[in-house]
N, C-alpha and C positions, 0 to 999 in steps of 0.2 A: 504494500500500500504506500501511497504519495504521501497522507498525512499522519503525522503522528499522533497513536493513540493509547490511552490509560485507561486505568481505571476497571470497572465491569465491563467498558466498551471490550479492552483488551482483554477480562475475560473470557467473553464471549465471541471474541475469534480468536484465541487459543481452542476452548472447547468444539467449536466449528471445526476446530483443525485434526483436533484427535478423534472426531467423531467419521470426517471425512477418510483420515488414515486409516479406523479401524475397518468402517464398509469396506474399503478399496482392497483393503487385506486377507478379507474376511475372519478379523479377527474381534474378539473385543477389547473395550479402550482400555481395562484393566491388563489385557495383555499384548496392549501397545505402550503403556505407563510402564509396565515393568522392562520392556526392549527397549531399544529404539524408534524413537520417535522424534519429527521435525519440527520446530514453529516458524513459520515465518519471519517473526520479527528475532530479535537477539534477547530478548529478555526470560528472565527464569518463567516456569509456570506457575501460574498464579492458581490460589488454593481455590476460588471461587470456580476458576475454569473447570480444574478437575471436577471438584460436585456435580458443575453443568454436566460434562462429559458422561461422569459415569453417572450420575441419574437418570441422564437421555436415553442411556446404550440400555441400563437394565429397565427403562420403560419401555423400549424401542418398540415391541409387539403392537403394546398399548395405544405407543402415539402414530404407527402407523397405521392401525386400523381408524382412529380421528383423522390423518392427512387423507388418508383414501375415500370416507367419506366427504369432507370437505373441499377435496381439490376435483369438481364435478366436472366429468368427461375426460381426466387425468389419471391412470392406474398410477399407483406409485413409482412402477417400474419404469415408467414413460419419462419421470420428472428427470431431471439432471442430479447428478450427486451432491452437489451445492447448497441447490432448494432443498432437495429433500432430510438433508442433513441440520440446515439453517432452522426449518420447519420442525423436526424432532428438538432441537437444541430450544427455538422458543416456545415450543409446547411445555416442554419440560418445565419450564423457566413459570411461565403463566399456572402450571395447575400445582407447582408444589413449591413455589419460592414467595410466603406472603409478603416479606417486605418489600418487593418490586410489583408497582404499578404494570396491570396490562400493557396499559397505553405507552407507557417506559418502555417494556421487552418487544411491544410490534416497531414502535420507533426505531430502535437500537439494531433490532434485525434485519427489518426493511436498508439501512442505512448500510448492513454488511453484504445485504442483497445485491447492493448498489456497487459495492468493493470487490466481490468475488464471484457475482451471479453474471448470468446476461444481461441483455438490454433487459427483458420483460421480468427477470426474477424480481424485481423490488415491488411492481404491481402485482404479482402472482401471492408470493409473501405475504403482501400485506393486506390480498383479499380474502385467500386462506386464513389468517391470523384475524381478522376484522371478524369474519364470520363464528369462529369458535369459540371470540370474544363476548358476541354476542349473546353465544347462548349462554356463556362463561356469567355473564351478568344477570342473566333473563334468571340464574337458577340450575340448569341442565346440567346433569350428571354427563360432561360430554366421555368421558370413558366409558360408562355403561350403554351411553346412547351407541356410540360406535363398535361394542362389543356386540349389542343387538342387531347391528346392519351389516354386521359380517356375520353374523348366524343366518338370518335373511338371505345375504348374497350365495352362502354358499347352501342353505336350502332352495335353493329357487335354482343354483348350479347343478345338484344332486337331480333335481325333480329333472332338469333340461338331459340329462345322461340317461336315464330310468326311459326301458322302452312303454310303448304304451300301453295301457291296460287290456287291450282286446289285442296285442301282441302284433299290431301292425305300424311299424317305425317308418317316418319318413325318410327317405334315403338321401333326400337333397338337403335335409337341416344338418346334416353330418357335417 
């Protein structure tokens, strides 16, 4: 990055960073922490990053099934490793760090969006993030909400494989 940054900001792209290293590795971040691992900038790791990290990594199940909901007409797998890593790290951030402001962690990520994503990850980000904020406020259990729409997705997958009851499959839905 051009400008120089502190603070939670620079938390939060260290943890960015280790969350990106471990997907790409297919490891997890506790066993990138204990290897080698890169940061970008030249400074130690800051203690804030790691929580982010490994909180992210061991919700990771959690907060992708909320990205997959939320990021509509986007499978998770579609997304760039950037977003979708940026997005676990401020999910993380938003349902289990009370003394940070929503509106602080979509800001802050949108903003890394802007540093490490493409053109469109800082509006992608921050629609994803604006929307689960929403329900974030409204009340909504969004982990159980999104653990319910992935029982759904893959009931409704299951029913789509299952031939049909009088044993005559269509052969061009295949």
């Amino acid at each position: 990055m051009s400008t120089h940054i502190g603070g939670r900001t620079l938390a939060r792209s260290q943890a960015l960073q280790l969350l990106f290293q471990a997907e790409a590795n297919s490891r997890a971040v506790l066993s990138v922490l204990d290897g080698d691992y890169v940061l970008w900038d030249a400074e130690p790791l800051d203690d804030y990053a790691r929580r982010l990290a490994l909180g992210a990594d061991e919700m990771r199940p959690d907060l992708d099934a909320i990205i997959s909901v939320r990021s509509t007409g986007w499978s998770l797998g579609r997304l760039n490793a950037v977003d979708r890593n940026l997005l676990r790290l401020a999910l993380y951030e938003m349902l289990c760090v009370d003394d940070v402001d929503l509106a602080v962690t979509i800001n802050e990520c949108v903003e890394l969006a802007k540093a490490y994503g493409t053109d469109e990850s800082s509006r992608f980000v921050n629609g994803v993030l604006g929307r689960v904020s929403d329900d974030i406020e409204a009340g909504v259990d969004v982990i159980a909400a999104a653990r319910e729409a992935a029982r759904e997705r893959s009931g409704a997958e299951g029913d789509a494989e299952s031939p049909d009851p009088d044993g005559s499959a269509d052969d061009e839905a295949e």
